[in-house]
N, C-alpha and C positions, 0 to 999 in steps of 0.2 A: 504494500500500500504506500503511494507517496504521501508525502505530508507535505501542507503548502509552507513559503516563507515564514506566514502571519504566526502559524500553529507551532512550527520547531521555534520563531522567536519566543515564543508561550512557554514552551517547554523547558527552553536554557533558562528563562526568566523565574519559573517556580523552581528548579535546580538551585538557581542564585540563592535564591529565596529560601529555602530548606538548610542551606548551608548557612546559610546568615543566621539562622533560626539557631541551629546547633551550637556555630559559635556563642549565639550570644546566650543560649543555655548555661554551656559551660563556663563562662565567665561569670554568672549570676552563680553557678556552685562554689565556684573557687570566693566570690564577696561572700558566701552565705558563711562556709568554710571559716573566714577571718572572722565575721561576725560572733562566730559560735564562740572561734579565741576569746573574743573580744569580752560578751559578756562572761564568761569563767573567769577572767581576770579580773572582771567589778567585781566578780562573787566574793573571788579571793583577796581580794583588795578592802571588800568590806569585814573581811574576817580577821586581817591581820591588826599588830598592831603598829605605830606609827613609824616603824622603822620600813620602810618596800625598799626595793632594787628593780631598775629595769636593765634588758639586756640593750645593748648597742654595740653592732660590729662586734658580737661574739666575747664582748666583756662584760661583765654586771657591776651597773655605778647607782649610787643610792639614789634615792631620788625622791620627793616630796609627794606624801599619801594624796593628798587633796589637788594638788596641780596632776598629778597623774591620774585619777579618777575623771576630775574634770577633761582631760586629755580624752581618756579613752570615751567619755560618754560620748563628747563631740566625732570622734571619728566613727560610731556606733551610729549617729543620727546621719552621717551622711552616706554612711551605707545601707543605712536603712532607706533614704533619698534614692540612691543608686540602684537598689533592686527596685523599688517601688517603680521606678523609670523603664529598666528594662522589661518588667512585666509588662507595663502598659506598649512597650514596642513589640513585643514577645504577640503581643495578641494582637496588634495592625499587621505583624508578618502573617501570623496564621491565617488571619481573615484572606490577607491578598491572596496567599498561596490557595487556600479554599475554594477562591472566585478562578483562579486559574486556571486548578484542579475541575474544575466543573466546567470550565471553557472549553480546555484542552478535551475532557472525557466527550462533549457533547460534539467536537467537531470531528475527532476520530469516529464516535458512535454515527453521524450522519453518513461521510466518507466511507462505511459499512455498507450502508443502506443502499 
């Protein structure tokens, strides 16, 4: 069966689209991933007492309970920012790829006929 220009451009176009998908899955696993550090470290951070350390460059320097709390919350809220984003992109790729999908399926299914 041939496929016309319009249809294989369809087709490379949800490929595109599926891969972009994936990517940007898996970068949403790896912020979640940090995240998950992230809050363990408030847990731990509120269990200790006023003496913490953080690591830097594979050293551990002491470092201020309250500045470092405040530290981690803020970079907790911006990946919480950051996934909340990539969801919302996560489901404009899926939609498009769906409309595709159902473009692609319905001109192959004619092209049958």
């Amino acid at each position: 069966m041939d496929i016309d220009e319009a249809t294989a451009r369809k087709i490379q176009e949800l490929q595109i689209l599926e891969q972009n998908l994936q990517n940007s899955i898996m970068q949403k696993q790896t912020i979640q991933m940090e995240l998950s550090e992230i809050s363990n470290a408030l847990k731990d951070l509120k269990k200790s007492d006023d003496e913490v350390y953080r690591l830097a460059g594979g050293i551990m320097l002491k470092a201020n309970k309250v500045d470092l709390t405040r530290e981690l919350e803020e970079k907790k809220k911006i990946l919480d920012l950051r996934i909340s984003s990539m969801e919302k992109q996560e489901n404009i790729l899926e939609e498009k790829a769906e409309k595709l999908k159902k473009d692609v399926s319905e001109t192959l299914t004619k092209k049958r006929n």
